[in-house]
Structures are given as structure tokens and as C-alpha cells.
N, C-alpha and C positions, 0 to 999 in steps of 0.2 A: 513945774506945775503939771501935776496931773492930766492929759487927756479926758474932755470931756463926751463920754460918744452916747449918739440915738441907736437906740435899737428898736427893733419889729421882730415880735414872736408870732409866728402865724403854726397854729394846731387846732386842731378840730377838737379838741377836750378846751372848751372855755376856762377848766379850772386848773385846769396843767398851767395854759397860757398866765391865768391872775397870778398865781403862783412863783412861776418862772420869773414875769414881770415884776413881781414884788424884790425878787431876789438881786434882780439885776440892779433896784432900783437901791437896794442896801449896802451896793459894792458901786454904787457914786456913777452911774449914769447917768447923765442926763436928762433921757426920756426914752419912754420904756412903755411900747403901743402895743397893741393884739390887736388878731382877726381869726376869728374861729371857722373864718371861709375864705378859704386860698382863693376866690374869686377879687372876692372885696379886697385880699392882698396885694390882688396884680394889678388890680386897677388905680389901687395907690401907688403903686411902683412908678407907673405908666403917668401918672399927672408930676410926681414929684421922684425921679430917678437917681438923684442925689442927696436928698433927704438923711438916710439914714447909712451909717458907718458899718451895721452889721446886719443881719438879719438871722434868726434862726428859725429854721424848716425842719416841720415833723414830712416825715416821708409818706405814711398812709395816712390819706386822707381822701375822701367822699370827693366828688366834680374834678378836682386836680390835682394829678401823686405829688410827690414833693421834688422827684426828681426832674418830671414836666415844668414843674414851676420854678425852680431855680432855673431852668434853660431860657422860662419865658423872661423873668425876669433878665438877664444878660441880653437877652436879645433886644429888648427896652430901656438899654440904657446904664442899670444898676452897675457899679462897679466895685462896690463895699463886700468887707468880708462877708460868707456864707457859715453859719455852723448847721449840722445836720441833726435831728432831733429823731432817735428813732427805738422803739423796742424789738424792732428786729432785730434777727442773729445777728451779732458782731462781722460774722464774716461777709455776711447779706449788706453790712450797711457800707464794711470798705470797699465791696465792689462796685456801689453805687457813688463814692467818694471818686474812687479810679477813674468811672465814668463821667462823671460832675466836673473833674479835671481840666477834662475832651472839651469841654465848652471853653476854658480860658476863663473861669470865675475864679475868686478871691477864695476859695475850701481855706480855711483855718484849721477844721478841725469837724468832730461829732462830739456829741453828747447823747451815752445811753439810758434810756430810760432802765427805772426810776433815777431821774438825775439829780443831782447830792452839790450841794453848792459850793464845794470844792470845786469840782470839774468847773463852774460857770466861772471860778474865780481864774480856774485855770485857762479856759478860753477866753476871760477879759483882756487877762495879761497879753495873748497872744494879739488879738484886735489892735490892740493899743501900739503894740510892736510893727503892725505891719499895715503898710500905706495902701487908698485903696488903687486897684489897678485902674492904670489908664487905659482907654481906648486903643485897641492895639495896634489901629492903624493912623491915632489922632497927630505920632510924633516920628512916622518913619521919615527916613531921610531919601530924598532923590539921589538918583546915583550922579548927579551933577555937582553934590555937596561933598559925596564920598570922595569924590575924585580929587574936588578941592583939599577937602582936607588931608588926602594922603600926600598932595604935592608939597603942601606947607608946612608939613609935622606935628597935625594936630592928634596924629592915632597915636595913643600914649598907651601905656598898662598901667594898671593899680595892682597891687599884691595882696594875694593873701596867704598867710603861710600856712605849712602842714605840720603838723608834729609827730615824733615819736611815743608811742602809745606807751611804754615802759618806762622812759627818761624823760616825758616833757619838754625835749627838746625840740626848737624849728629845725628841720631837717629838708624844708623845701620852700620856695616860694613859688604860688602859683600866679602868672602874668594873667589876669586879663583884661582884654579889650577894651579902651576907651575911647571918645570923642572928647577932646577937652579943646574947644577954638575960643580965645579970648574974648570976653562978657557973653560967653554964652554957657546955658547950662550943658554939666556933662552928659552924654549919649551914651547908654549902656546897649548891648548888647540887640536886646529886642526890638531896637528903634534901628539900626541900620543891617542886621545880618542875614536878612533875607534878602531886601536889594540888592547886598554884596554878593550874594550869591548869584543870584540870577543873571547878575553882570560880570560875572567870573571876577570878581574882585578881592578875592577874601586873600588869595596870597600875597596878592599887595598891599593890600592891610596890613596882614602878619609881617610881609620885612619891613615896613615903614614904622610898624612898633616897635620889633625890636630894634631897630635903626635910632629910636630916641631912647629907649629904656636901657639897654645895656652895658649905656655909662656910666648911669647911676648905680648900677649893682654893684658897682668895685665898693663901694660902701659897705657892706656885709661881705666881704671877707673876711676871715680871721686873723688872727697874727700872724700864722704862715702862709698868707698868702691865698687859702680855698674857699670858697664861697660853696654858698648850701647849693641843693639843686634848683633849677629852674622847674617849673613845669609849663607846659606849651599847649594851648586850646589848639584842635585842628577839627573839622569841618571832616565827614565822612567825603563828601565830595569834592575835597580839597585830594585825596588821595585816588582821584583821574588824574592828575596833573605828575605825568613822570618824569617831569624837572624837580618835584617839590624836596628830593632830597639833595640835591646839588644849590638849589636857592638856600637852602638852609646850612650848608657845610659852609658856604663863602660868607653869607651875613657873620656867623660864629668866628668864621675865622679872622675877619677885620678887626673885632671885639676880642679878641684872644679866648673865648668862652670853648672851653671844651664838651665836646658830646656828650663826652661820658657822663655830663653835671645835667644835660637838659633830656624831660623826662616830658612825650608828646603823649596830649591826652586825646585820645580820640568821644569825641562823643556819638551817644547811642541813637539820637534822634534819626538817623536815617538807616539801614541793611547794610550790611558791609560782606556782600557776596559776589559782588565782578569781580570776574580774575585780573584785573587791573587794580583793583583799589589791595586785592591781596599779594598783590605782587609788589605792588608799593608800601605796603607794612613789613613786607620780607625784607624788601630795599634800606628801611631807615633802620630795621635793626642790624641788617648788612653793615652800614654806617657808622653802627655805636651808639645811636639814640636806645633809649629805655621806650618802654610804648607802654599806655595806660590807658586801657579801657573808661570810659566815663559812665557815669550815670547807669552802670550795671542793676540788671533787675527790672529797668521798667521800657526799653528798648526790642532793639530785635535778635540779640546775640543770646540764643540756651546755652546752660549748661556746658553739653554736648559738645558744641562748635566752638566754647572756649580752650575746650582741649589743645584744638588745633591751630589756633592761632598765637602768635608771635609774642605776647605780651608778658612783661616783667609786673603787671600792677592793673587790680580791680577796684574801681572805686564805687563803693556802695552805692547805691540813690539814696535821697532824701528821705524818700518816700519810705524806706525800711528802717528810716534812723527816728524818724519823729514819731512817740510813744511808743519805743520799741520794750520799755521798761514795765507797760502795764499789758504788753504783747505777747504771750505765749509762744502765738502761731508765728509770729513777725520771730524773734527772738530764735527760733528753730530753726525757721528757714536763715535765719544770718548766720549761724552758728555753722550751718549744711556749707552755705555759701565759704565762709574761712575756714571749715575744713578742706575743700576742696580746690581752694586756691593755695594753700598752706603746700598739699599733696603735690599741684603743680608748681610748685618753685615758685608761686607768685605773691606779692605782699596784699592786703586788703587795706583799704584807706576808706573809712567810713566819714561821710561828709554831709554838710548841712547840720552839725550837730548843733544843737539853742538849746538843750535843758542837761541838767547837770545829772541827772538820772539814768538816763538815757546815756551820758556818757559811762555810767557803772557798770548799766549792765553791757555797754559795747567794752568794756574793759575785761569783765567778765568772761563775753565769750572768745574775745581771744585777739579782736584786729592789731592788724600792725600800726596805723597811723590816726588821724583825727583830722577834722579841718571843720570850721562853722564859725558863725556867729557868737555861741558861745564865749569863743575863745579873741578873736578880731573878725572884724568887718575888713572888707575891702578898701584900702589906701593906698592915698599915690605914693608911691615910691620913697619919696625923703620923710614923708609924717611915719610910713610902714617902717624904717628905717632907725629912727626916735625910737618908735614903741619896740620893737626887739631887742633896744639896750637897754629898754627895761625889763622888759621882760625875762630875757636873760638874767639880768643882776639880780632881779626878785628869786628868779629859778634858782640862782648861786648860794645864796642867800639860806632857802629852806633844806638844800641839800647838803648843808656846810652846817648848819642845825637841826641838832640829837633831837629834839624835842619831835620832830617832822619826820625821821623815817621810819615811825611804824604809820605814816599814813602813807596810802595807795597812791598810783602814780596820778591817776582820775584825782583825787580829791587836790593835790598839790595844784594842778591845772586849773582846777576851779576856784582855788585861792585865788591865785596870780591875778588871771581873768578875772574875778570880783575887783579885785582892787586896780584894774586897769580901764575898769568900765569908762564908758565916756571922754577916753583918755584922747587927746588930738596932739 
């Protein structure tokens, strides 16, 4: 069944708002409120902060910009998606999206004015997809818990695979981090990996997950024996630690996992300019590990300085993947970006992909890999395990049938993936 969700249109044109309202109200919402005075908006926010599932905000507006108000709203509680309503330049309104970010709110998405009820049909969908966020501090974990749980084996990984952009094939799974401790719910990332940090924990994490997960991966091997790659989440600040390539050679070697198969992603959330943390990326490729830039593009690593650094693999941000299809400028710059990872010997792995458009035109300009929602959600290990033997067989299947290759490797993918929706 359907999601039913409340929305609040707040804009200073009353007639935009009835309009809009009406629209929403054609494509089976719920309930469907205005306020043509972002004051009278905040103060509903402020009595009832859970109320409504979305909200959509014109940016100019008289007493409070839209940007103001989305901040005050989060700061009050709200935790429901954001869409941005705006007839500013496009490029005006995604800088203000970038910024809107910064606060840790629910951004789904904009709608440019005059907006066309495609688009709202197209932000419903999105809404509906995505839960609203929680309190970011309402479910962290004490580092008394972390600790427990590393003792006991509760830091597991879920997988999500990567694929080859030209062949459709999984070509990698990427581990990561969970908290799964018996009747309780799973802990992702954001509930414990600042604690872990702050308590130098995160490499005990990292071996105590691979420590459970690694035996399950003999699973996906192939008939001869090779399994796909791993991919390995690692903590900018994980690489102070200049044991962390010797912890990592002996975990692999207990498991018989070769180097050469696991491929560390570094993420971009923090600078990566001590000569310690670069001496330890020189180290693990010293090693045989692959190194993989994360979340490229919206981080602290230019262009420039990726020259110099050690990495076999760029993976796009999100942020450059979602509507890069009605994106010109988005689209340029990704194009700029794989040509110049191409130049350095390096592959591009665009990720976070969810619409199939978006996967055409990343098809288009050129990347090496894919990984999102679109394709699988994040699973533990033996459900992840199931769906690759299908997916596979599906993949066999259209490649082994005339009728399938004069389509594109994009469109094959998004077959599969339709028909593996929902799949457990």
C-alpha cells in the first residue's frame, strides 16, 4: 500500500501555494496545508515538529528567506523531507541545496519554478522512498556498548555490490559496518562512528568485522575458486595509525583473502594532508591493497592533489549522481572528472545511483563502475549472497538472448533490477 504523507507548502504567492496544494493533493496525499507567511510556518513547525513528512520551501520570501527557515525549522525539531521551491538560477538554488546540507536536514530535492507536475510527481516518489531522519544524537551509542559489542561479535558487514559499467557484472562487494546484537535493532554507521572515533576504536571495529564476515564470503567464489573484490570503508583518521597496514595483512591472512582482491576506500569527510596519514596510503599501496578515494567532489581533495596521490579508483559523490540527467553543468563537470581519472590510470565508480536516467546519461559519459539503490540496497551477507545468484542467472540469461544485445549495458541493468525489486 501506498504511503500516505502530510505536506506544508509555505510561499509568499498564495496562489502558487493553492496550486501546488492542489497538485499534491491529485497525486494521493494525504494532507496538503499552506502558509503564505513563513512566520505563521515556523510557528506550526515549533507546536507540532512531527506533523508533517515533507515540506516544501520557496527561498525568497518577505520576514524569512527560505534558507533561514529551513535551518530554523531543524533546529525545532522537524525531521521530514525538505524540497526547495525556487525561481532562482539553478546554479543559485544548488548552492543553497550544498548549504541546506550543512544543517543535517532531510534536502530530497528542488523544484524550479514555473513547476510542472511531473517534477512534484517526481519529488513524491522520492519522499515516499526516504525515511524521515532521526535526531542525530537521539541513537548514538556509548563507547561502553562499542566495546561490548566488539567483544562479542556483534560488528558485522552488509554488502553492497559494484558493477561493471559495460558488462553488468558484480565486480566487487562493498563491506559495510554494522551493529547487529541479538533483538536489537541494526546500528548503521551514524549512530556509533563518531564515538568510535573519538575513542580510537574504529580499527577495532574494522578487524572484528572482518573477523565475522570473511567466512561467509567463500560463498561467492566462482567455480575456480576467485571471489570478486572486497571493498574496505577506512576513516581518514584511521590512517594515523601506522600499524594499520600490518593489522590488516594478518586479519587477510588468517582468512586466506588476498590483497590484491581488497580495494580500501578512504572517505573524504576529513583532509588527508599529514605527512603521516600520506605515508600510510604510500604503505598500503606498498602492500598490494587498491586505494579508493570516497565520496569525490564534495570533500577536501582538488583536482590537483589527486594527481599526487596513490589511488587506483575515484568514486563519485552522490551529490553529482542524482539529477545528473536534467544537469548540464552537473554532467560537464562528471565528464571533466572521468576524463581525468581515465588520464591517470584511474577507474571512476559513480555511486548512490536511484533513477535509471541518471544511470544513461553516467553510461554516456563514460564511467567505469555503478553502485546505488537502484540496483541493491545494503544486505547481510547470505540474503546479499541469494540475490547475486540471481542476478547473475538473470544477467546470463539476456546475454545468451539475440533479442537483448542491441540494448545498452544501462538498460540490461535496469531490467534485472526491476525485476529484483523487493527481492529478500
Amino acid at each position: 500500500m501506498r504511503k500516505r504523507i502530510r505536506c506544508l507548502v509555505v510561499d509568499d504567492s498564495e496562489s502558487l501555494c493553492r496550486v501546488l496544494c492542489s497538485t499534491l493533493l491529485d497525486y494521493g496525499v494525504a494532507v496538503a496545508d499552506f502558509y503564505s507567511d513563513p512566520r505563521d510556518a515556523l510557528n506550526s513547525i515549533v507546536k507540532k515538529p512531527h506533523y508533517y513528512d515533507a515540506v516544501f520551501v520557496d527561498l525568497h520570501m518577505d520576514g524569512i528567506d527560505g534558507q533561514d527557515l529551513i535551518k530554523r525549522f531543524h533546529s525545532n525539531g522537524y525531521q521530514g523531507a525538505i524540497v526547495i521551491i525556487s525561481a532562482l538560477e539553478k546554479r543559485v538554488v544548488d548552492y543553497v541545496g550544498d548549504l541546506v546540507n550543512q544543517f543535517d536536514v532531510n534536502l530530497v530535492g528542488t523544484l524550479l519554478k514555473p513547476i510542472d507536475s511531473d517534477s512534484v510527481a517526481f519529488m513524491l516518489q522520492r519522499i515516499r522512498r526516504k525515511p524521515k531522519k532521526e535526531s542525530p544524537t537521539s541513537s548514538v551509542v556509548p563507547k561502553q556498548s562499542l566495546v561490548h559489542s566488539i567483544e562479542n561479535g556483534h560488528v558485522v558487514a552488509y554488502g553492497q555490490p559494484k558493477f561493471d559499467a559495460k558488462t553488468s557484472q558484480i565486480i566487487g562487494i562493498e563491506l559495510l559496518m554494522r551493529i547487529a546484537a541479538p533483538q536489537e535493532k541494526v546500528l548503521v554507521p551514524r549512530d556509533f562512528i563518531s564515538v568510535a572515533e573519538d575513542h580510537d576504536l574504529l580499527d577495532k571495529m574494522l578487524i572484528a568485522m572482518l573477523e565475522n564476515s570473511l567466512p561467509e564470503l567463500s560463498s561467492f567464489a566462482d567455480a575456480d575458486g576467485s571471489m570478486p573484490n572486497l571493498a574496505i570503508n577506512l576513516s581518514p583518521s584511521q590512517l594515523f595509525n601506522d600499524q594499520l597496514p600490518d593489522l590488516l595483512d594478518d586479519v587477510l591472512l588468517r582468512h586466506s583473502v588476498a590483497k590484491e582482491r581488497v580495494v580500501l576506500e578512504v572517505t573524504e569527510h576529513q583532509t588527508l594532508a599529514d605527512s603521516l596519514q600520506l605515508e600510510n596510503l604510500s604503505r598500503l599501496r606498498i602492500h598490494g591493497y587498491r586505494l579508493s578515494l570516497d565520496d569525490f567532489g564534495v570533500g577536501f581533495t582538488s583536482i590537483g592533489q589527486l594527481r599526487a596521490m596513490p589511488f587506483n579508483e575515484v568514486k563519485l559523490d552522490r551529490r553529482f549522481v542524482h539529477g545528473i540527467a536534467q544537469d548540464k553543468v552537473m554532467a560537464e563537470v562528471a565528464k571533466t572528472i572521468c576524463s581525468l581519472c581515465h588520464k591517470l590510470n584511474m577507474t571512476l565508480v559513480a555511486e548512490g545511483i536511484e533513477q535509471h536516467d541518471d544511470l544513461q546519461q553516467l553510461e554516456s559519459i563514460g564511467v567505469d563502475g555503478y553502485q546505488g539503490f537502484l540496483f541493491c540496497r545494503p544486505k547481510p551477507l547470505e540474503e546479499l549472497f541469494r540475490w547475486s545468484k540471481i542476478w547473475n542467472k538473470r544477467l546470463g540469461g539476456y546475454l545468451n538472448e539475440p533479442a537483448t544485445h542491441a540494448y545498452m549495458s544501462s538498460e540490461i541493468s535496469s531490467m534485472i533490477a526491476s525485476s529484483l525489486r523487493g527481492f529478500h
